[in-house]
C-alpha positions as CSV (number, residue, x, y, z in Angstrom):
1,X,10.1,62.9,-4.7
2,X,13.3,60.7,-4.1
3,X,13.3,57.7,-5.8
4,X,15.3,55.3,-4.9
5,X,17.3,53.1,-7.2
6,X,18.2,49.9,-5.7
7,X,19.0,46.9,-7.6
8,X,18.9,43.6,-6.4
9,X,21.9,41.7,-6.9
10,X,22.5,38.0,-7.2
11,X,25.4,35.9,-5.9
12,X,26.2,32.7,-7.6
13,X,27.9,30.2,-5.1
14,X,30.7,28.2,-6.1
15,X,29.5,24.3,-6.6
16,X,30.9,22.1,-3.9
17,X,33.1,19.9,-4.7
18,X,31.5,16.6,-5.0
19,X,33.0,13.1,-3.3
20,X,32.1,11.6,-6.7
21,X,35.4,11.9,-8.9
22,X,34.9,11.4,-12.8
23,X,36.3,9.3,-14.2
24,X,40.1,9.8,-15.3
25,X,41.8,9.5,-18.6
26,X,44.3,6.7,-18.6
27,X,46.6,8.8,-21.0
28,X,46.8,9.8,-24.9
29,X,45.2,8.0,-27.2
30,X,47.8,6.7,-28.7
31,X,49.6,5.2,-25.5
32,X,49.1,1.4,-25.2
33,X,46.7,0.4,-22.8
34,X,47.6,-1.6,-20.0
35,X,45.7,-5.1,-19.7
36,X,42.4,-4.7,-18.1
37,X,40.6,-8.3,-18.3
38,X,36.5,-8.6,-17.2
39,X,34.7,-11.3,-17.1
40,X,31.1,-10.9,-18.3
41,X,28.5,-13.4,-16.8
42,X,24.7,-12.9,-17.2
43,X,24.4,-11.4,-14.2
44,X,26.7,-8.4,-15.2
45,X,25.6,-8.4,-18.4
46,X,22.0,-8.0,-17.7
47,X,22.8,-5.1,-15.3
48,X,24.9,-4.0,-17.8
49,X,21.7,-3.9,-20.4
50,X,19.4,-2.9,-17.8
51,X,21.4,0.5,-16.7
52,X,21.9,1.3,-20.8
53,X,18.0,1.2,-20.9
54,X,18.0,3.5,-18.5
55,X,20.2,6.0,-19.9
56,X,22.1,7.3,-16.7
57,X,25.1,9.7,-17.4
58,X,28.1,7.5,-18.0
59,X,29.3,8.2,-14.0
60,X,26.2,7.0,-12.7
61,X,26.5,3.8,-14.9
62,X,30.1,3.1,-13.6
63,X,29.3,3.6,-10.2
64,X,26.6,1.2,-10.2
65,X,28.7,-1.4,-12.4
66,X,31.2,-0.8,-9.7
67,X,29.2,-1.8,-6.6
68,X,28.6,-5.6,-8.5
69,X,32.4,-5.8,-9.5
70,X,33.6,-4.8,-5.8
71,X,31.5,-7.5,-4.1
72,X,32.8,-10.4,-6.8
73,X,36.4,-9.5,-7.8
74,X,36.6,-12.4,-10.1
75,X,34.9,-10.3,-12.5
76,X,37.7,-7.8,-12.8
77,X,38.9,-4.4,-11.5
78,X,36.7,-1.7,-10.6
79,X,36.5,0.7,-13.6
80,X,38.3,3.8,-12.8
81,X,39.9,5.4,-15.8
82,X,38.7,5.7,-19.7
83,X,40.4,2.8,-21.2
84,X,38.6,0.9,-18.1
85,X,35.2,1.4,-19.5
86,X,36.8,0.6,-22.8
87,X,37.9,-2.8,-21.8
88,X,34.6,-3.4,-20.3
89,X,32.7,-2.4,-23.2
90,X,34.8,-4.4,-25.2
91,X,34.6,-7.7,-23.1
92,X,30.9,-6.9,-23.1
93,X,31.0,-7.1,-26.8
94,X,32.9,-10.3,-26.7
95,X,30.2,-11.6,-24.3
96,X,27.2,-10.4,-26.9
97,X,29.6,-12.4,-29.8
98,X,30.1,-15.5,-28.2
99,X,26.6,-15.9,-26.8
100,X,25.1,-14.7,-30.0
101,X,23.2,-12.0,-28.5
């Protein structure tokens, strides 16, 4: 009696390479950041709360904090690097401060 001793293999397929790009250091920690300004209004800020009660992954949450900041400039540039979120998080704290939230 032959027996026959095939094993089943498995392939793993590289992951494609996704149109999303994370998000990109803006340099070493210790290098001065350039001058990002944002203006939080209660619009933004609610999003802003709204999304953190969610709990997206951090890419998710930019993107959709992106969408709002590309259809009214005036509150700042779109967040593309690490000390971007930074800024933004710290103009959101600023916001909280001075509206006593």
């Amino acid at each position: 009696m032959a027996h026959s001793n095939s094993y089943k293999t498995s392939s793993t397929k590289a992951h494609q390479s996704s149109s999303v790009s994370p998000l990109h250091r803006s340099g070493s920690t210790t290098m001065i950041r350039d001058s990002v300004e944002y203006q939080i209004d209660q619009r933004l800020y609610q999003l802003y709360e709204n999304l953190r009660a969610c709990n997206p992954s951090v890419l998710l949450m930019v993107n959709a904090l992106n969408v709002v900041i590309r259809q009214h400039p005036a509150l700042g540039p779109v967040i593309t690097t690490c000390g971007d979120l930074e800024c933004f998080i710290e103009a959101v704290t600023a916001y909280e401060e001075e509206a006593e939230l």
